[in-house]
VMD Tcl script that builds the backbone (N, CA, C; Angstrom):
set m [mol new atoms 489]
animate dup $m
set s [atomselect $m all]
$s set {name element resname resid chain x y z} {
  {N N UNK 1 A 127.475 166.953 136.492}
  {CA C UNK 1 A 126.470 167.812 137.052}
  {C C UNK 1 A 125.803 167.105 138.222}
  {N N UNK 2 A 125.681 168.017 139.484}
  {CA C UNK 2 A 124.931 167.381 140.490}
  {C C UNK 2 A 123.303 167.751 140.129}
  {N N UNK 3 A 122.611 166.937 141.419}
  {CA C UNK 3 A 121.243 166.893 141.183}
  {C C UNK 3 A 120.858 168.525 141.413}
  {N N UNK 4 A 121.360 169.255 142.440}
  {CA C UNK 4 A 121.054 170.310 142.362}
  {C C UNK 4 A 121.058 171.346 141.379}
  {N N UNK 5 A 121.979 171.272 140.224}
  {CA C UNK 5 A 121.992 172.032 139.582}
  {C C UNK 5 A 121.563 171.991 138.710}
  {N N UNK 6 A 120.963 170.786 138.018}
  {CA C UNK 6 A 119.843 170.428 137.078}
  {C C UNK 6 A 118.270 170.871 137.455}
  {N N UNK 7 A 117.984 171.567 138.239}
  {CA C UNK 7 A 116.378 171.951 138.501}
  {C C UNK 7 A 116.786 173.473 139.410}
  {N N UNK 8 A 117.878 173.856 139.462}
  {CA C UNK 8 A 118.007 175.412 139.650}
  {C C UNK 8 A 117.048 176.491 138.522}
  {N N UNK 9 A 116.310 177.182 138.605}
  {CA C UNK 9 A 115.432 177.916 137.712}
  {C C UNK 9 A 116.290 179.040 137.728}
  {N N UNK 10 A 116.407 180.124 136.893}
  {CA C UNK 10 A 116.920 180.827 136.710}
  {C C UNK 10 A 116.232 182.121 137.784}
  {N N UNK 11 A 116.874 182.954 138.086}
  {CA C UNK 11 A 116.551 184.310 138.409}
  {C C UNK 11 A 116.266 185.557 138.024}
  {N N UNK 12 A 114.915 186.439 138.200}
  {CA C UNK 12 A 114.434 187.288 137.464}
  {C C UNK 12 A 116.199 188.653 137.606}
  {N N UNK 13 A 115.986 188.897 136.508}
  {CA C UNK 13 A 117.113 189.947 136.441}
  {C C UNK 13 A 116.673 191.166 137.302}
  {N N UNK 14 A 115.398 191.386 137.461}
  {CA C UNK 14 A 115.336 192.603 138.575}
  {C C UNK 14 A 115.035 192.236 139.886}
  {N N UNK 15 A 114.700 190.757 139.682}
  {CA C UNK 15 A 114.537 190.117 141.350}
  {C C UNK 15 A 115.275 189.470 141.482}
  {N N UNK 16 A 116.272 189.292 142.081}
  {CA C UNK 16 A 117.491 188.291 142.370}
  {C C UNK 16 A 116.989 186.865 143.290}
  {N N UNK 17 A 115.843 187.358 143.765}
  {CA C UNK 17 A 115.418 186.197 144.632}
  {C C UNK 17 A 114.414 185.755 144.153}
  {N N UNK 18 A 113.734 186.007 142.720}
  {CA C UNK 18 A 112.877 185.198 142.737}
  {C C UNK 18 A 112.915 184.436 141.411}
  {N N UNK 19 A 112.738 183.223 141.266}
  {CA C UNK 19 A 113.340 182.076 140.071}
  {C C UNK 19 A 111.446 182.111 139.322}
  {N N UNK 20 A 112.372 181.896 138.248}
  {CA C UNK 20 A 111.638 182.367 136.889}
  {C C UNK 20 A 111.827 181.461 135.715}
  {N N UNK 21 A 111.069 180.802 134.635}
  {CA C UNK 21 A 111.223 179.982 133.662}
  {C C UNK 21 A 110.984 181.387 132.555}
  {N N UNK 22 A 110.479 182.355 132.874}
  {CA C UNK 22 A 109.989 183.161 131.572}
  {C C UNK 22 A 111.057 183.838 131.080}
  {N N UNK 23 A 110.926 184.505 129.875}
  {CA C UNK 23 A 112.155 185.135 129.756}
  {C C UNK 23 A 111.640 185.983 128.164}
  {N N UNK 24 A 112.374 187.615 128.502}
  {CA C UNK 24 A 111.713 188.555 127.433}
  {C C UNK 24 A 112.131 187.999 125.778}
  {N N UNK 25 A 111.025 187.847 125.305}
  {CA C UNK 25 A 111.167 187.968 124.036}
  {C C UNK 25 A 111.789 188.714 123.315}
  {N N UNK 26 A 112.374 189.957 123.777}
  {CA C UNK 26 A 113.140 190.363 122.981}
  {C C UNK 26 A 114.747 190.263 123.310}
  {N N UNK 27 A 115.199 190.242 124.539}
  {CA C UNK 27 A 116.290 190.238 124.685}
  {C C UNK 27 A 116.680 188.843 125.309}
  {N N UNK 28 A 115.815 187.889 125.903}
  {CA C UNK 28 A 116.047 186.532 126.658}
  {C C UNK 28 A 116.539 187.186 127.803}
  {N N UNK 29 A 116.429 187.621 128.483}
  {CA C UNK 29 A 116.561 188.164 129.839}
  {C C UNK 29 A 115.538 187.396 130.988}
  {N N UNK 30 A 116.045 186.541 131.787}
  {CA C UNK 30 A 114.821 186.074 132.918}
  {C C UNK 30 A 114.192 187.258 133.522}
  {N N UNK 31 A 112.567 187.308 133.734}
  {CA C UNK 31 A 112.089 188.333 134.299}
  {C C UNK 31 A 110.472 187.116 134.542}
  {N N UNK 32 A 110.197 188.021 136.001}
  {CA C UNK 32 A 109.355 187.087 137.049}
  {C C UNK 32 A 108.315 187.877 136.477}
  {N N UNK 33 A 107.255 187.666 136.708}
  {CA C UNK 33 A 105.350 187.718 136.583}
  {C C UNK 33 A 105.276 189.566 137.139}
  {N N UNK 34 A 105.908 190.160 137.788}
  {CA C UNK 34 A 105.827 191.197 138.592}
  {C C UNK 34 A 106.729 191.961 137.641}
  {N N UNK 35 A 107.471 191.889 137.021}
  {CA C UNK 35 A 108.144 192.993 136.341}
  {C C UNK 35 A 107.754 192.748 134.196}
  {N N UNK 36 A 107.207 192.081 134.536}
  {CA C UNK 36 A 106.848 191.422 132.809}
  {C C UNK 36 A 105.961 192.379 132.536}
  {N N UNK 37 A 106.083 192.930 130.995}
  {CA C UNK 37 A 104.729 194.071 130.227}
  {C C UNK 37 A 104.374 192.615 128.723}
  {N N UNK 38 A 103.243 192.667 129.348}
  {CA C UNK 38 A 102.740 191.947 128.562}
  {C C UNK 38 A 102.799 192.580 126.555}
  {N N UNK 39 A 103.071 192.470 125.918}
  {CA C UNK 39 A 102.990 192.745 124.480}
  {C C UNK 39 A 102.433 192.269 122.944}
  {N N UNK 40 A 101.975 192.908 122.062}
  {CA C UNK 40 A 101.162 192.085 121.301}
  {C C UNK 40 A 102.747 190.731 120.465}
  {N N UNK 41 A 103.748 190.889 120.895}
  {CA C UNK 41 A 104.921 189.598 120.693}
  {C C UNK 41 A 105.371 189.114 121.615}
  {N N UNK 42 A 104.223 188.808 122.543}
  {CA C UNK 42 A 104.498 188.337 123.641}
  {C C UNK 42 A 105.401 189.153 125.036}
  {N N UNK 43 A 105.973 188.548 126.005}
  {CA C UNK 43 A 106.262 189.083 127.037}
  {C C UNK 43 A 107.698 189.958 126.973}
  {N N UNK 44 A 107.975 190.751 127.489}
  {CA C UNK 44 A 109.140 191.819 127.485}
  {C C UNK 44 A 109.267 192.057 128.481}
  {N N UNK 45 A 110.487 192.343 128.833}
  {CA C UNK 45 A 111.123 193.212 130.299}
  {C C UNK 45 A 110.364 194.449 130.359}
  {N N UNK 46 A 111.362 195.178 131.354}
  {CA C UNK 46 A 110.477 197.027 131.194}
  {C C UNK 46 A 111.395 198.056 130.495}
  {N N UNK 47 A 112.372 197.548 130.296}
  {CA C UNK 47 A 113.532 197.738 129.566}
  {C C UNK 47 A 112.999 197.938 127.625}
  {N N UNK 48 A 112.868 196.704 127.883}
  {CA C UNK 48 A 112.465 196.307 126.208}
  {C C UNK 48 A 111.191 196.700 125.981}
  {N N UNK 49 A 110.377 196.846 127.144}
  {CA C UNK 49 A 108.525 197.289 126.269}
  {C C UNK 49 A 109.024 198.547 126.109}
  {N N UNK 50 A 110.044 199.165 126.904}
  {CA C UNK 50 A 109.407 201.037 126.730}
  {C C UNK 50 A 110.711 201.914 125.688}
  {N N UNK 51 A 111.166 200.817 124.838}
  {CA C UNK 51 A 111.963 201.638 123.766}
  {C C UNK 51 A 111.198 201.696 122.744}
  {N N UNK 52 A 111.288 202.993 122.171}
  {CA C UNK 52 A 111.009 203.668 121.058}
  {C C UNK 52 A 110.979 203.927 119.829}
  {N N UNK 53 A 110.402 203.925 118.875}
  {CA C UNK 53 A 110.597 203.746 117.203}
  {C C UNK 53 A 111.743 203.881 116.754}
  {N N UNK 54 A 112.579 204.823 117.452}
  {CA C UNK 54 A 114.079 205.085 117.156}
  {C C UNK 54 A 114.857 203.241 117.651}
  {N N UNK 55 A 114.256 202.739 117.952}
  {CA C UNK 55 A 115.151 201.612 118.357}
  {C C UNK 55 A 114.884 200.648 117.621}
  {N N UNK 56 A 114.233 200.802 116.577}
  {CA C UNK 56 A 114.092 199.714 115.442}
  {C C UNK 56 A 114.950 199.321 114.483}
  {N N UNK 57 A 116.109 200.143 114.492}
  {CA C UNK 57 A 116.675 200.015 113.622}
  {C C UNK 57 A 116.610 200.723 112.556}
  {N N UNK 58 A 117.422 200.645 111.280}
  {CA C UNK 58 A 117.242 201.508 109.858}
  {C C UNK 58 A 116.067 201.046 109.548}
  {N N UNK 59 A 115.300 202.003 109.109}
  {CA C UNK 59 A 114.416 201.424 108.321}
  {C C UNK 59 A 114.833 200.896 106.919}
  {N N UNK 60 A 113.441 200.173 106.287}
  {CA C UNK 60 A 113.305 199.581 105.253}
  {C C UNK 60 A 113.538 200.183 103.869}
  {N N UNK 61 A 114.062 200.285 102.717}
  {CA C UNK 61 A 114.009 201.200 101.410}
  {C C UNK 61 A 113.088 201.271 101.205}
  {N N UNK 62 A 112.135 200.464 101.283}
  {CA C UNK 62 A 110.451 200.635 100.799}
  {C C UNK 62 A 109.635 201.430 102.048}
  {N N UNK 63 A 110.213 201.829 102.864}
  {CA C UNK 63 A 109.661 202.225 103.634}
  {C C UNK 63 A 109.951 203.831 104.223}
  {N N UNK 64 A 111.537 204.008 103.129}
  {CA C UNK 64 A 112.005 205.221 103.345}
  {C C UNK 64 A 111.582 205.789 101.947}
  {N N UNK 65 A 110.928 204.967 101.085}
  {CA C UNK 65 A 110.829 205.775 99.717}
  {C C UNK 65 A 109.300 206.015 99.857}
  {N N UNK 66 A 108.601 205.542 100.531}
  {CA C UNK 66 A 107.045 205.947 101.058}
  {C C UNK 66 A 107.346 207.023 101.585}
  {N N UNK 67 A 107.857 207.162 102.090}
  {CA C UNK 67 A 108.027 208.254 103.569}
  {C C UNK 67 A 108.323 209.407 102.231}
  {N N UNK 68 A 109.866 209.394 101.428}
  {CA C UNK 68 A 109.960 210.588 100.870}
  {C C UNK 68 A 109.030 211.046 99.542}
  {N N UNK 69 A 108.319 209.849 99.158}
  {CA C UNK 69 A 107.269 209.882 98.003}
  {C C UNK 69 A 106.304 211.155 98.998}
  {N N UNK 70 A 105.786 210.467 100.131}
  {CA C UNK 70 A 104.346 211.612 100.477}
  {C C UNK 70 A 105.063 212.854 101.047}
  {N N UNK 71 A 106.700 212.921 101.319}
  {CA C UNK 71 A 106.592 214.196 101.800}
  {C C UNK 71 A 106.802 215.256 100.447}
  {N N UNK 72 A 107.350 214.614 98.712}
  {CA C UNK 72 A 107.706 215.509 98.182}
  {C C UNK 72 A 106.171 215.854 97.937}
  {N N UNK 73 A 105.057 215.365 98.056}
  {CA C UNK 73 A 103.885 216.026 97.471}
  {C C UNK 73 A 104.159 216.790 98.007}
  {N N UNK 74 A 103.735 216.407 99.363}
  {CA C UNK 74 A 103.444 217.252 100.719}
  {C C UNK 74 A 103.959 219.022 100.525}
  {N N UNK 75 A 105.350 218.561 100.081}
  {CA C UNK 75 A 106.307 219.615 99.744}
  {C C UNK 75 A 105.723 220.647 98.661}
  {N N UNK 76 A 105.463 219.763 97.309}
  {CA C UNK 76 A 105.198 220.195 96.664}
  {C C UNK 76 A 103.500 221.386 96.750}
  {N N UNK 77 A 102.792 220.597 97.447}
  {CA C UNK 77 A 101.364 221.607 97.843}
  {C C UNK 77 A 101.661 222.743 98.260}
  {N N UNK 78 A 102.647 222.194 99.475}
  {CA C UNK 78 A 102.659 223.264 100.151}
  {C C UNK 78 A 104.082 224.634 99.831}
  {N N UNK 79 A 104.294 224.094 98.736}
  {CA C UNK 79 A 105.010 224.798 98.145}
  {C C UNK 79 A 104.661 226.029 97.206}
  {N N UNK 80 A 103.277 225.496 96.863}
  {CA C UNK 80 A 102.373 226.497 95.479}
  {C C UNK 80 A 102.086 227.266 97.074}
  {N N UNK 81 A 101.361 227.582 97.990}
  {CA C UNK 81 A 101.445 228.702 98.987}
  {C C UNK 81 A 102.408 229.754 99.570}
  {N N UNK 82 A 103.650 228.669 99.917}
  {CA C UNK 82 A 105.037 229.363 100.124}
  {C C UNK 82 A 105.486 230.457 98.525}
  {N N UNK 83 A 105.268 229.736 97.295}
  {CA C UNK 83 A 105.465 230.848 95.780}
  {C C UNK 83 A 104.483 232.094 95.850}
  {N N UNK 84 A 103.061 231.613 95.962}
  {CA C UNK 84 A 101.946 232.800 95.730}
  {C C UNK 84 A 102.060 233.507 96.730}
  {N N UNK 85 A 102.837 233.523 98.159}
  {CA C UNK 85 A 102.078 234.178 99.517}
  {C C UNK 85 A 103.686 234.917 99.477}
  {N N UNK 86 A 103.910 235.737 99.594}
  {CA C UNK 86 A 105.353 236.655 99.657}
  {C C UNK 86 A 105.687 236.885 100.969}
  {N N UNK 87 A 104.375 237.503 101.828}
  {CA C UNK 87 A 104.503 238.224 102.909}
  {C C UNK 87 A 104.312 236.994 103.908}
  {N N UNK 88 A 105.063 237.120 105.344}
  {CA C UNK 88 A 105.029 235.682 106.226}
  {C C UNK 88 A 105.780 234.522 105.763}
  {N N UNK 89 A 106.900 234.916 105.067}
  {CA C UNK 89 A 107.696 233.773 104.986}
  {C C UNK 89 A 108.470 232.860 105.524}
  {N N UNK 90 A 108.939 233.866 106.830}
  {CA C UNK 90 A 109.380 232.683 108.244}
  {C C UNK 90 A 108.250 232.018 108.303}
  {N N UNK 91 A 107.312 232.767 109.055}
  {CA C UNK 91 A 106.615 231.294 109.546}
  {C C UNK 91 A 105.704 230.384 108.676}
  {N N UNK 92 A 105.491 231.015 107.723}
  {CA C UNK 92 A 105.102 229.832 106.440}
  {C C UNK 92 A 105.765 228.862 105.831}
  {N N UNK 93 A 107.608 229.079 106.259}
  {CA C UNK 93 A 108.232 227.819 105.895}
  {C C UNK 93 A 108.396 226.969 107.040}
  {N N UNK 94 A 108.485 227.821 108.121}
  {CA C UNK 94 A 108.181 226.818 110.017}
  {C C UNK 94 A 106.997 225.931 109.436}
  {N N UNK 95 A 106.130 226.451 109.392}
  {CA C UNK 95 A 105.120 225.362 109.445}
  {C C UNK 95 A 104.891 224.670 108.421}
  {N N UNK 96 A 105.482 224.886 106.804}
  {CA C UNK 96 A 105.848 224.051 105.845}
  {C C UNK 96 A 106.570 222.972 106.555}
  {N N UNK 97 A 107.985 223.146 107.094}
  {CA C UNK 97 A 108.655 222.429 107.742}
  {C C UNK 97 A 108.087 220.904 108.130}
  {N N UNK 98 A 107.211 221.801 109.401}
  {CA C UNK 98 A 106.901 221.046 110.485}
  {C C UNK 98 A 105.742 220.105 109.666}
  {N N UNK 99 A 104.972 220.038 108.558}
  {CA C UNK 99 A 103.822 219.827 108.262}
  {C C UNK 99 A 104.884 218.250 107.140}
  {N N UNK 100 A 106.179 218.934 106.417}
  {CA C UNK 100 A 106.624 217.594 105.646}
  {C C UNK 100 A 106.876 216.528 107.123}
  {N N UNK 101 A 107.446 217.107 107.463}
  {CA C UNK 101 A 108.325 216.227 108.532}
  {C C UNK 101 A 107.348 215.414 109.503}
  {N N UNK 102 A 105.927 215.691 109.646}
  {CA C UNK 102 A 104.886 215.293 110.254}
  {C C UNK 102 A 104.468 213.604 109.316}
  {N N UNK 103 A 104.348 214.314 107.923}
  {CA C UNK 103 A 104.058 213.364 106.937}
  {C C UNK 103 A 104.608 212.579 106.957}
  {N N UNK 104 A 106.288 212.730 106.363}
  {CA C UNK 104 A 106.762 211.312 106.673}
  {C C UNK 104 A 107.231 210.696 107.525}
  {N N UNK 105 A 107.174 211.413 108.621}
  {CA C UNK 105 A 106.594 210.604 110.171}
  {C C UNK 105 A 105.247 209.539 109.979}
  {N N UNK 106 A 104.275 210.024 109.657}
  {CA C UNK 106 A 103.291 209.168 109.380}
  {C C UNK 106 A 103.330 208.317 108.176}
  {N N UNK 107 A 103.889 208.221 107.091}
  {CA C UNK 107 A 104.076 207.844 106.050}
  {C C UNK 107 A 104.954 206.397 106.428}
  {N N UNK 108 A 105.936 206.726 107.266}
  {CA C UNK 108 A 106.529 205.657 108.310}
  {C C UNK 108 A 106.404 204.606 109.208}
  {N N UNK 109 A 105.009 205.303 108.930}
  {CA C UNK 109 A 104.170 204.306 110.528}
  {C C UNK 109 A 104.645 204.813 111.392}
  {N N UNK 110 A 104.847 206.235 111.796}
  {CA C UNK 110 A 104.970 206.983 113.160}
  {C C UNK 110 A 106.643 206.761 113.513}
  {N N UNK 111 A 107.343 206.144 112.876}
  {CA C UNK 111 A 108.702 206.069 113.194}
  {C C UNK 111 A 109.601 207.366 113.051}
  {N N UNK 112 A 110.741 207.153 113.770}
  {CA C UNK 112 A 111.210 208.776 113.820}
  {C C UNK 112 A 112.899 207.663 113.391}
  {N N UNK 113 A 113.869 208.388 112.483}
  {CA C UNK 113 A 114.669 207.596 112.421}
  {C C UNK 113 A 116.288 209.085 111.733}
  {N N UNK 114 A 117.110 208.759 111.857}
  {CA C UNK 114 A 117.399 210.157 111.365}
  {C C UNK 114 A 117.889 210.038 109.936}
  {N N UNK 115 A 116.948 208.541 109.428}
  {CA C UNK 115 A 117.438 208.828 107.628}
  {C C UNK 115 A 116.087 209.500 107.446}
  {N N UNK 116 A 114.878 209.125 107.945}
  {CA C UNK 116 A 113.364 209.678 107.608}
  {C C UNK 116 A 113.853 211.201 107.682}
  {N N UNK 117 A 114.388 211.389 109.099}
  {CA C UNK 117 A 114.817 213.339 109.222}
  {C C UNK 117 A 115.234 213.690 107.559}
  {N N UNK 118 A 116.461 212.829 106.895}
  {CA C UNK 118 A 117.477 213.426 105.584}
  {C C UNK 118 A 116.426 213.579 104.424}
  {N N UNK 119 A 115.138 212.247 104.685}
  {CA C UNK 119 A 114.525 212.058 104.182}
  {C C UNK 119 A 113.132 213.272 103.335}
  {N N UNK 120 A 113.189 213.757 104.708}
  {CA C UNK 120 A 112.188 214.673 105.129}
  {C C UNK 120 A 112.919 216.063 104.515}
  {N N UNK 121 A 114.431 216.484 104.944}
  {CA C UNK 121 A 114.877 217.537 104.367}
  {C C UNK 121 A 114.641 217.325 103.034}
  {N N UNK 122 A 115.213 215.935 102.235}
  {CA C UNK 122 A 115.236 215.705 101.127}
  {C C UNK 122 A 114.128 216.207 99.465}
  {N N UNK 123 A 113.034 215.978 100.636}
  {CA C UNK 123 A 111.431 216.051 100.349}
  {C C UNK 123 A 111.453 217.471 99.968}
  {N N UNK 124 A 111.901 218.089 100.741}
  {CA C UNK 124 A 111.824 219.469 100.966}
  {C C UNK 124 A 112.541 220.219 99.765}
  {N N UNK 125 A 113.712 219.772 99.592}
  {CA C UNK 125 A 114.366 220.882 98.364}
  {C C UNK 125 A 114.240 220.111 96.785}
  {N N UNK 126 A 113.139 218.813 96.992}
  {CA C UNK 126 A 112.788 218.398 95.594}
  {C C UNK 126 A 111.352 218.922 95.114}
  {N N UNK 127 A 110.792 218.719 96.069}
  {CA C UNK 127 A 109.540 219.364 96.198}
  {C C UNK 127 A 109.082 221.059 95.943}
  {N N UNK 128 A 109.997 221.380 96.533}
  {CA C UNK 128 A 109.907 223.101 96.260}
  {C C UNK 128 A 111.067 223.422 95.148}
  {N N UNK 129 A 112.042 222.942 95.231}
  {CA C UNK 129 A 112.638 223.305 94.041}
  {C C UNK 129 A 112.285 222.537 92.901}
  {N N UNK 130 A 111.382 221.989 92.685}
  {CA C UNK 130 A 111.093 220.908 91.579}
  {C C UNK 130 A 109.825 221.981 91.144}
  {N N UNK 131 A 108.758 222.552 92.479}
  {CA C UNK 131 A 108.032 223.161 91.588}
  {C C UNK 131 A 108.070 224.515 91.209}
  {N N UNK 132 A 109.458 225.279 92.027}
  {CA C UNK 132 A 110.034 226.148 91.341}
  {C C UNK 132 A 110.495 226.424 90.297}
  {N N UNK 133 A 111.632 225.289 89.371}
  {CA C UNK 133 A 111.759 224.859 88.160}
  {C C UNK 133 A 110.287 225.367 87.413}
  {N N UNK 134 A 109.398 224.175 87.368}
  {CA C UNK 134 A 108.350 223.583 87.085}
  {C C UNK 134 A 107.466 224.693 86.482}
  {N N UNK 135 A 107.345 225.859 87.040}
  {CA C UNK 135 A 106.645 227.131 87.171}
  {C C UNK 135 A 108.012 228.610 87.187}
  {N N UNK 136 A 108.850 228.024 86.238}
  {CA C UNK 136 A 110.250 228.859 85.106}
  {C C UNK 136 A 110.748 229.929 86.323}
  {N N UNK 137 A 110.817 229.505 87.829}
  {CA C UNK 137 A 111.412 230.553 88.274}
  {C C UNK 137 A 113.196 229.770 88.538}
  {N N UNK 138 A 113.617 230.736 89.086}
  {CA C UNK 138 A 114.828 230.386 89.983}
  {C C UNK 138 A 115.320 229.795 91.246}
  {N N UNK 139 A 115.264 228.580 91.043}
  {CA C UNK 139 A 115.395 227.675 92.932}
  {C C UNK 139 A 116.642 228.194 93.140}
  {N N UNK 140 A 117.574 228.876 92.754}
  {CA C UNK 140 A 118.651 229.359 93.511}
  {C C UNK 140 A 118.588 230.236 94.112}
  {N N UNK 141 A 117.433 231.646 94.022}
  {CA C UNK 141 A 117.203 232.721 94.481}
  {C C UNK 141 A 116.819 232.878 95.935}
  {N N UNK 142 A 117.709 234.212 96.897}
  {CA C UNK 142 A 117.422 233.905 98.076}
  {C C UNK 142 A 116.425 233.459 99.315}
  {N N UNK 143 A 115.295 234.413 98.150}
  {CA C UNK 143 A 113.854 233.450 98.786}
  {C C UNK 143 A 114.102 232.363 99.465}
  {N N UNK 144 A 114.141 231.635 98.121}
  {CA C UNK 144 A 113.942 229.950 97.831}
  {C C UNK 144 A 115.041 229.346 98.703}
  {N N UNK 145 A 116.231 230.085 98.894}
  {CA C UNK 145 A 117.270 229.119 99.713}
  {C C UNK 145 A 116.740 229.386 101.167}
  {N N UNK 146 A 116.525 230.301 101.632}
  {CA C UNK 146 A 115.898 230.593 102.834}
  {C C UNK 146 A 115.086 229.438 103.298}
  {N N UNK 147 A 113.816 229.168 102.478}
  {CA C UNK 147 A 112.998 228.379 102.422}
  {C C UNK 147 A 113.831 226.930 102.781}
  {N N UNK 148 A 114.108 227.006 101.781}
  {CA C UNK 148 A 114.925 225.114 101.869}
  {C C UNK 148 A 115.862 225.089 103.364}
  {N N UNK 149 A 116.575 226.077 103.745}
  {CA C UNK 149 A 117.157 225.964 104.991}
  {C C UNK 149 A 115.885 225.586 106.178}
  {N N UNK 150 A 115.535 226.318 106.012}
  {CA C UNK 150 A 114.224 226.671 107.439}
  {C C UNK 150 A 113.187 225.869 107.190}
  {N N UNK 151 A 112.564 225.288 106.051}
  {CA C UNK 151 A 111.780 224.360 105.802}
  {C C UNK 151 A 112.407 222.510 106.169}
  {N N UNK 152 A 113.175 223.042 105.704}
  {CA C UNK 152 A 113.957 221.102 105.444}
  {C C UNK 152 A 115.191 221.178 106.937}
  {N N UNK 153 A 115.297 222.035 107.809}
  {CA C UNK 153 A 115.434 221.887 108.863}
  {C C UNK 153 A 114.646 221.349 110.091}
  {N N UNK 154 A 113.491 222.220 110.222}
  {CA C UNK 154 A 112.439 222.229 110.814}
  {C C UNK 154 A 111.573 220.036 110.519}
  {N N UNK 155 A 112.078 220.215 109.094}
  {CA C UNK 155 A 111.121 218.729 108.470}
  {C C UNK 155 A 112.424 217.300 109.154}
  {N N UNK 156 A 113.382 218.175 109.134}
  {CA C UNK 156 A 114.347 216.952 109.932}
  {C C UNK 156 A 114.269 216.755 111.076}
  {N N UNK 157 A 114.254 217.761 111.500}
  {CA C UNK 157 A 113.908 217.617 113.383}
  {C C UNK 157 A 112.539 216.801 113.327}
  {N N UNK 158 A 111.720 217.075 113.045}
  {CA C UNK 158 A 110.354 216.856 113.041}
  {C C UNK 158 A 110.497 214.647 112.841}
  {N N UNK 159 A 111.163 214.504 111.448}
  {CA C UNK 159 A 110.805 213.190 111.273}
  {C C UNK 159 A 111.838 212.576 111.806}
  {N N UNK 160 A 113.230 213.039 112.371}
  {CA C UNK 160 A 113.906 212.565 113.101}
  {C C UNK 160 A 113.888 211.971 114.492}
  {N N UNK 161 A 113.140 212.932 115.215}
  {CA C UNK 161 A 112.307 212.136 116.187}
  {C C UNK 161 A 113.382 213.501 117.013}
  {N N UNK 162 A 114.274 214.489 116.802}
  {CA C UNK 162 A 114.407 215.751 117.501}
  {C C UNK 162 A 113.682 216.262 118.298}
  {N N UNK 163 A 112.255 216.665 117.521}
  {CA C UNK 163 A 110.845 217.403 117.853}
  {C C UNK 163 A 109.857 216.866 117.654}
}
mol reanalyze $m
mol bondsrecalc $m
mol representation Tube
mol addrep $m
């Protein structure tokens, strides 16, 4: 090795001309003072600060069984309304839907992932068909399948990070 190439600094990946010791914490990528987002794990490209919950990876089992624990309540509450209320059943299972799939979005810590989405459908046809059982009717009846389509659709998009 010559002398020169022992004190060459590396180059910011979006500045080609300007030499840089820093480098993103998440990916090791050189990046100069001018393109760096500062982060609570330290420094990141602009690349790496601005990806999204979806880029975390699978989530955790303990973290997907939180998620489907609060949506079967969720399910389940809002399930004793969807049984007693006959009339408005599209949009009482839309917004059943949208209301599990919200939950275990939050139940997640705001993550959108598309097992939370299966998760979220999941919620949906244990929850309402659990308190269908529960209260001696028929979860096979077309009502009820209606429901589980349009409810646990709507709850996948929702915690999937779709909608």
């Amino acid at each position: 090795m010559t002398a020169d190439q022992t004190n060459v600094a590396p180059t910011c990946v979006n500045h080609p001309k300007v030499e840089t010791r820093l480098t993103c914490s998440n990916c090791g990528d050189p990046i100069c003072t001018r393109c760096m987002v500062t982060t609570a794990v330290g420094q990141k490209c602009p690349r790496c600060a601005k990806q999204s919950g979806r880029a975390k990876g699978n989530p955790e089992p303990q973290l997907l069984a939180r998620a489907f624990g609060a949506g079967v309540a969720v399910a389940a509450l809002g399930g004793v309304l969807l049984i007693q209320v006959r009339f408005a059943g599209l949009l009482l299972a839309l917004a059943h839907g949208f209301v599990v799939g919200a939950t275990v979005r939050w139940a997640a810590r705001r993550r959108t992932h598309t097992w939370l989405g299966v998760a979220a459908a999941a919620a949906v046809l244990v929850g309402v068909g659990g308190l269908v059982l529960v209260l001696g009717g028929n979860p096979f009846a077309a009502r009820f399948l209606f429901v589980y389509v349009l409810s646990g659709g709507v709850a996948f998009a929702r915690a999937s990070g779709v909608w």
